[in-house]
N, C-alpha and C positions, 0 to 999 in steps of 0.2 A: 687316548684323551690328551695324554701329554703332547703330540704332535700337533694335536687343533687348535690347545693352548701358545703351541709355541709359532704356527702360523699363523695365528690372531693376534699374536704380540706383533710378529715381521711385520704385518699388514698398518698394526698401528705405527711402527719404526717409520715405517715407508712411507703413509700418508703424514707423519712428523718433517720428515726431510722434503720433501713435496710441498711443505705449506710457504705460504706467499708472506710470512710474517717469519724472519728467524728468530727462535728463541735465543734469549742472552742468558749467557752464565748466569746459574742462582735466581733465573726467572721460571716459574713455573708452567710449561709446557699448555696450549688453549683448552686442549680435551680435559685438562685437572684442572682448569678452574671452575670454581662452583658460584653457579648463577643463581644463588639463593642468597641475591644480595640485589638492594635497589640499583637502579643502571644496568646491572649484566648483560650482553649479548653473547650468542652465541657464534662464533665465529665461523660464519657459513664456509668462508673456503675450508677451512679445516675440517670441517663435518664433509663437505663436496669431497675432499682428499681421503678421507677416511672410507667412508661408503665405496667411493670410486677404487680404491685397495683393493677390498674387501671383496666389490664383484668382479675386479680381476681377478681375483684367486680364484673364480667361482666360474670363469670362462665369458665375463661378460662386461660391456661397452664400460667405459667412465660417465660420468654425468655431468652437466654445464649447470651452472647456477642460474636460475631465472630469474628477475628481479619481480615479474609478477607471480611468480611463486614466492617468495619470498615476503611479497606482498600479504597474500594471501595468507602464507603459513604465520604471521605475527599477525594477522587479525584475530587468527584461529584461536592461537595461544593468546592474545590478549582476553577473549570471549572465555574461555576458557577460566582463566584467572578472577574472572569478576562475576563469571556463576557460581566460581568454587568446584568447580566438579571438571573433567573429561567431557567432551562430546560426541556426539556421532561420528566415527569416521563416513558412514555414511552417504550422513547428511553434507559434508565435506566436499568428498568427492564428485557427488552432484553440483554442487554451488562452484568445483572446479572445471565439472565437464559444461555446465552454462557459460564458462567466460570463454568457452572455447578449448582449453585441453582436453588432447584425443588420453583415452585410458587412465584419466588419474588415479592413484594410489594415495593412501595414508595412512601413517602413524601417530595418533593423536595419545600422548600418555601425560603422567603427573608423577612426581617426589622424588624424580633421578635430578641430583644435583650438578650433576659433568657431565659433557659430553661424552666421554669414556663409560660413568654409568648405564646413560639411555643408551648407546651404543651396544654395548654389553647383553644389555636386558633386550633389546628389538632383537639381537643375533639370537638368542635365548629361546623366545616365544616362537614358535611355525608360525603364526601369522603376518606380526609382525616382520619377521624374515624373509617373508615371502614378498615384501613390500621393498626390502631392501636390495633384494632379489629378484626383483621385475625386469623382466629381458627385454619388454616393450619399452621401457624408462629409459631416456635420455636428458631431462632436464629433473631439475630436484631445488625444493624452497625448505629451509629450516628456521626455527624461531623458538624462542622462548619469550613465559612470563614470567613474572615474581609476584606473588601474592603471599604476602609478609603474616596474615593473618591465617592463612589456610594450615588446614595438617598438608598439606603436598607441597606446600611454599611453589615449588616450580611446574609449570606445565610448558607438554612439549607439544610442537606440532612438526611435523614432516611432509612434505607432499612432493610423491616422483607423479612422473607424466612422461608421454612423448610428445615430439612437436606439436605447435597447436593448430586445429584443422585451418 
């Protein structure tokens, strides 16, 4: 267990050093900031750096940011925020494979305030994992809400794919 531990730290080390933003002294690293705050974004390459670590270690491709995933996954998560509640991954994935993506995948959750949490928690869950573990997956959109009134304050959306037919 200690080992898995200590490969899921490397992995985040790695997707740290890897990201397209340096961190400055005394500034706090993107996966620890907490988007349970009005404005917060989630800082997609850093999520793309992270994941894409992570199925290295696991024997498998990195993934390109789509901006119409990305699209997508902050509608998800906005829709989300202003039901209050999680939705279908689903119904998601359909409304992905209508715009055209071949195989989409999703991770739609709520009340992880870092990307390091939801991270954490998707590695956690078999299904969830299996999503971030999809061998077909070459592109990946991520987003978040803030819903100030909710118990979950943040919801998350994810969606991998492979190219679009």
């Amino acid at each position: 267990m200690k080992r898995l531990i200590l490969i899921g730290l490397s992995a985040l080390a790695l997707a740290a050093c890897q990201s397209e933003k340096p961190v400055a002294r005394g500034q706090t690293p993107s996966f620890y900031v907490s988007m349970a705050r009005a404005g917060a974004e989630v800082d997609a390459a850093m999520a793309r750096d992270m994941i894409s670590a992570y199925r290295g270690n696991n024997g498998l491709r990195p993934l390109t940011l789509d901006p119409d995933l990305q699209a997508a996954a902050q509608a998800e998560a906005d829709a989300m925020a202003r039901a209050d509640r999680p939705s279908s991954a689903e119904s998601f994935k359909a409304r992905l494979a209508s715009t055209g993506f071949a195989q989409p995948a999703a991770n739609l959750s709520a009340g992880y305030h870092t990307l390091a949490e939801a991270f954490s928690g998707w590695r956690e869950s078999p299904p969830h994992n299996r999503v971030l573990l999809d061998a077909r997956a070459t592109r990946i959109g991520i987003a978040t809400a803030y819903a100030p009134n909710s118990k979950y304050k943040v919801y998350w959306a994810l969606a991998v794919a492979a190219d679009k037919r």
